[in-house]
C-alpha positions as CSV (number, residue, x, y, z in Angstrom):
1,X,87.4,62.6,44.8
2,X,90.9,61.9,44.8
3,X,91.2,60.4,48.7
4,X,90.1,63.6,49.7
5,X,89.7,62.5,53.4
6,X,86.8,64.5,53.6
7,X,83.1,63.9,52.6
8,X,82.1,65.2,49.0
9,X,78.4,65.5,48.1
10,X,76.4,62.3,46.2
11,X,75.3,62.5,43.2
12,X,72.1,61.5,41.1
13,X,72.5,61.0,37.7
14,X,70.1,59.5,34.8
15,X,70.8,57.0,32.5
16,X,68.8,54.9,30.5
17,X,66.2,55.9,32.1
18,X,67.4,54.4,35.4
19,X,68.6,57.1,38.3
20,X,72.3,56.4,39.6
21,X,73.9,57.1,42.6
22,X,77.0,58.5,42.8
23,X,79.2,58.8,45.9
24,X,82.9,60.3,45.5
25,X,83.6,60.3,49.1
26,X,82.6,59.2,52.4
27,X,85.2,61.1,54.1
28,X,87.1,59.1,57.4
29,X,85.6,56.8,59.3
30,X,88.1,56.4,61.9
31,X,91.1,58.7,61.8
32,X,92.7,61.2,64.6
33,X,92.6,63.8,61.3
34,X,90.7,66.3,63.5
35,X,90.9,69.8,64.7
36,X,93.3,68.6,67.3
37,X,95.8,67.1,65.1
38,X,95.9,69.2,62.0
39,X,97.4,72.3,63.1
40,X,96.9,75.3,61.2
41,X,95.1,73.1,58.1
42,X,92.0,74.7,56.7
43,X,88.3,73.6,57.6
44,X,90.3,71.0,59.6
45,X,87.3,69.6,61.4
46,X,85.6,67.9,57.8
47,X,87.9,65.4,58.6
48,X,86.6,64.5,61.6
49,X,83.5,63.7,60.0
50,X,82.0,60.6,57.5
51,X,79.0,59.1,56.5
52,X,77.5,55.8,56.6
53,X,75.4,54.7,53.4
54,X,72.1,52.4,54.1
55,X,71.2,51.6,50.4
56,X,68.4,49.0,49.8
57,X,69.0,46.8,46.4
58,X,66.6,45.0,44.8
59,X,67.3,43.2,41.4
60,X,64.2,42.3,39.4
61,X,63.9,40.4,35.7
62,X,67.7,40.9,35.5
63,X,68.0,44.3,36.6
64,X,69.2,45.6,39.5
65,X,68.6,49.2,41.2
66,X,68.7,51.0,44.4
67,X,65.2,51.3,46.2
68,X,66.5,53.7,48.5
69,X,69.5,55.8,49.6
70,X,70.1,57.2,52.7
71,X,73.1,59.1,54.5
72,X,73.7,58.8,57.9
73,X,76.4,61.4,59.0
74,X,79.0,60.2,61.5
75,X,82.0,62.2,63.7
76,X,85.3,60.7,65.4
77,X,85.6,61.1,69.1
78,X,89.0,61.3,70.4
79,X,88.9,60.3,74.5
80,X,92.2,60.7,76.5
81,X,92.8,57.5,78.3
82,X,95.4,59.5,80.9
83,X,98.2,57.4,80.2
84,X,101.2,58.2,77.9
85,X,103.3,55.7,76.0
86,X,107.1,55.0,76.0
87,X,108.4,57.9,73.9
88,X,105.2,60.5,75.8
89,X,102.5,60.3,73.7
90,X,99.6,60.0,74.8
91,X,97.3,57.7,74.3
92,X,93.5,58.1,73.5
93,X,90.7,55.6,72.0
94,X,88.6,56.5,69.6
95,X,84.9,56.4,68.7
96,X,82.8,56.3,65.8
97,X,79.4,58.1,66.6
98,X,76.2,57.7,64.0
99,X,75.0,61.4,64.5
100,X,71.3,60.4,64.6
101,X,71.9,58.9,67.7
102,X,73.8,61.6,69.2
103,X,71.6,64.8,68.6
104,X,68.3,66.1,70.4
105,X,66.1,62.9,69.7
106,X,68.3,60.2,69.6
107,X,68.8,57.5,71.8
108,X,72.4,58.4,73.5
109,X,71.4,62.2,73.9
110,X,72.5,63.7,77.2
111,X,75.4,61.6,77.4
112,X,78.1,63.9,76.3
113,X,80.1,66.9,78.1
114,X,78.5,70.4,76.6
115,X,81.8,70.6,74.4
116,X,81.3,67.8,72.5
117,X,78.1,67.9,72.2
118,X,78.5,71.2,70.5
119,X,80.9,69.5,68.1
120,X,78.5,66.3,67.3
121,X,75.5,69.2,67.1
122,X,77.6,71.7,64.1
123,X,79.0,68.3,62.6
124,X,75.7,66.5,62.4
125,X,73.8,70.1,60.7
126,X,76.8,70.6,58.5
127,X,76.6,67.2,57.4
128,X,73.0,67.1,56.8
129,X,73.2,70.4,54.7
130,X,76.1,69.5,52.7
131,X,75.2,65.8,51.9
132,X,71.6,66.3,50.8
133,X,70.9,63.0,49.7
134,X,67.4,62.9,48.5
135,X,66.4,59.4,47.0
């Protein structure tokens, strides 16, 4: 990708005889690019989202190659903090949520206001279907 700011699949290619992994984007891991902030922009809310790679290495008699691959989808939360700066913006923190641990099953489940857990449950299916890393 050319800084796309938005998650592109993997790829797996061969070459002698070894299988490659090829990742063009990992999208934004902390950015306010979100539905909020981009206006009128097209499929706006991709940008909210990233992924995480845990890749295992091993090298062996001189070669090296990845044992495994796995994505772990992620989403930007954007909190208010009720204050406003100088010129009237105001202010928010932001949060970097692993998926997993956001959706039915993971260990922070329950913890979120039915909106946004709406948001993390589309963002973490639509990333799971769209990344289809299989290793």
């Amino acid at each position: 990708g050319g800084h796309p700011h938005v998650v592109e699949p993997a790829e797996i290619i061969e070459k002698d005889g070894q299988r490659k992994l090829i990742i063009y984007s990992m999208g934004n891991f902390l950015s306010n690019q979100r539905i909020e902030s981009m206006d009128d922009t097209p499929n706006s809310q991709w940008t909210e989202r990233g992924v995480l790679m845990d890749i295992r290495i091993q090298k062996e008699n001189g070669q090296t190659s990845i044992q495994t691959a796995q994505a772990h989808p992620t989403w930007v939360n954007r909190i208010s903090q009720g204050t406003y700066s100088l010129d009237g913006y105001e202010r928010f923190s932001y949060q970097t949520y692993v998926l997993e641990d956001w959706v039915a099953g993971g260990r922070y489940y329950g913890q979120l206001d039915l909106d946004t857990q709406a948001r993390v449950d589309t963002a973490y299916q639509e990333m799971k279907d769209f990344v289809n890393l299989v290793w």
